[in-house]
N, C-alpha and C positions, 0 to 999 in steps of 0.2 A: 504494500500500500504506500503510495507517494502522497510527504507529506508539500503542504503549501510555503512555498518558499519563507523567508525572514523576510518580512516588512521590513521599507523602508527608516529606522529609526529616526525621530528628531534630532537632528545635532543639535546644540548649545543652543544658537541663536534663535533655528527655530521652535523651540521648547520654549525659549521667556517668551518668542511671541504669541505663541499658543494660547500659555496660559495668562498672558495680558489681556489679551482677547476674549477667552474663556470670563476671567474675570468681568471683565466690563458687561459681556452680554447675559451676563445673571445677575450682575449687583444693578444695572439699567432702569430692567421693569421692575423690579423691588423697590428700588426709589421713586421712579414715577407712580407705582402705584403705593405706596406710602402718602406721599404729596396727595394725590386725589382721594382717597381713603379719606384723609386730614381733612383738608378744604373744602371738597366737596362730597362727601358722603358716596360716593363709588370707586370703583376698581375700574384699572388703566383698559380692560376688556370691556369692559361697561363701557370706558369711555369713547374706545377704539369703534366701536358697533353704532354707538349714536353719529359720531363723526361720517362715518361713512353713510350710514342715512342724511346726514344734513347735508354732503354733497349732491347726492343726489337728484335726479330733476324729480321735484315734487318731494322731494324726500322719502322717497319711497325706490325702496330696490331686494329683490329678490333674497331671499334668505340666505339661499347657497352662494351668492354673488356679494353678501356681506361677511359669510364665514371666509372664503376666502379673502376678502379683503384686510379682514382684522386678525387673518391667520388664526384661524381656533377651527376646531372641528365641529360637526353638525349639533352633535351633543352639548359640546359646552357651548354655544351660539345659542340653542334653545333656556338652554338655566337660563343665561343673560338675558335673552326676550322676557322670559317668564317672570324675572324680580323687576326689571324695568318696563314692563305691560303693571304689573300690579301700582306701581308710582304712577300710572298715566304717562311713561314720557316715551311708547311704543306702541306701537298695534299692528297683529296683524290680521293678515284677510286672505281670500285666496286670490291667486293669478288670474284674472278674466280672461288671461292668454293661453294659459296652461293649468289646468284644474290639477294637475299633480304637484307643481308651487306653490310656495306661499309668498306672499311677498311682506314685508316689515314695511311701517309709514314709522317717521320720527313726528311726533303730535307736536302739539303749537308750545305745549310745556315741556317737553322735550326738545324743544329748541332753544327754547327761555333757559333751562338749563346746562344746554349747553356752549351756549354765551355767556353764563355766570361763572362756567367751570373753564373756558377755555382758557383766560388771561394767565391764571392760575400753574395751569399746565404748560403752559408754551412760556412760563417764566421757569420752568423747571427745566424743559427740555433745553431752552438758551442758556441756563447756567449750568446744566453738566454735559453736554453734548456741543455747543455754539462757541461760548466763550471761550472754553481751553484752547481754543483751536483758531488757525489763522485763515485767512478764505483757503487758499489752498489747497492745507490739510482737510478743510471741509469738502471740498472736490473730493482730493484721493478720497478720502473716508465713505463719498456716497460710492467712487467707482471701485472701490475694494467689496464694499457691503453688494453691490449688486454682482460682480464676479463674484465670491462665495453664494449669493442667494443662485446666482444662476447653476450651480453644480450641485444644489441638493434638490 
């Protein structure tokens, strides 16, 4: 029986980068969602889900087309409708297009809210993600994050 060759090893340099990296993309949404928690009485999924409804035309967009958006899966997308459907700041309904959809509306208070919570947020996201960083680095950093997202 043949075995699977040795991996590649991390050398030196690329091990701190790893787990710098590592680091930052688990301690990120802990703090963002800390902050919202704080401020405003939801989680950074919560928050992610209503955003992508308020872009929305009409604010309204397909369920499966918000789970992808806010990267969560179809399950954890439904919890989040269901505690932000009971606040009133979601609803939804079926697809007039496709009866096997559902689609998500972000309601009139659901938008109130999240123009209350935004400032909040995007004061967070500029001081640990913005500020360290010079434009530049803000470049590389989008076009690093989109080569990694595009290989998984």
């Amino acid at each position: 029986m043949e075995h699977d060759p040795e991996p590649p090893w991390l050398d030196p340099d690329e091990r701190e980068t790893w787990l710098a990296l590592i680091k930052a993309l688990l301690r990120l949404p802990a703090t963002l969602d800390t902050q919202l928690q704080r401020d405003a009485g939801i989680s950074l999924f919560e928050y992610l889900v209503m955003a992508a409804l308020s872009d929305a035309p009409d604010r309204t967009m397909r369920l499966s087309d918000v789970a992808a958006r806010a990267e969560g899966t179809l399950p954890r997308l439904s919890q989040a409708v269901s505690r932000l459907e009971k606040r009133g700041w979601v609803r939804r309904r079926p697809d007039p297009n496709d009866g096997r959809a559902t689609l998500g509306i972000l309601t009139d208070e659901g938008h109130a809210k999240m123009v209350a919570s935004a400032p909040g947020h995007v004061t967070s996201v500029r001081r640990h993600v913005f500020d360290p960083l010079t434009r530049p680095q803000q470049r590389q950093l989008r076009e690093i994050a989109r080569r990694v997202t595009d290989t998984i």
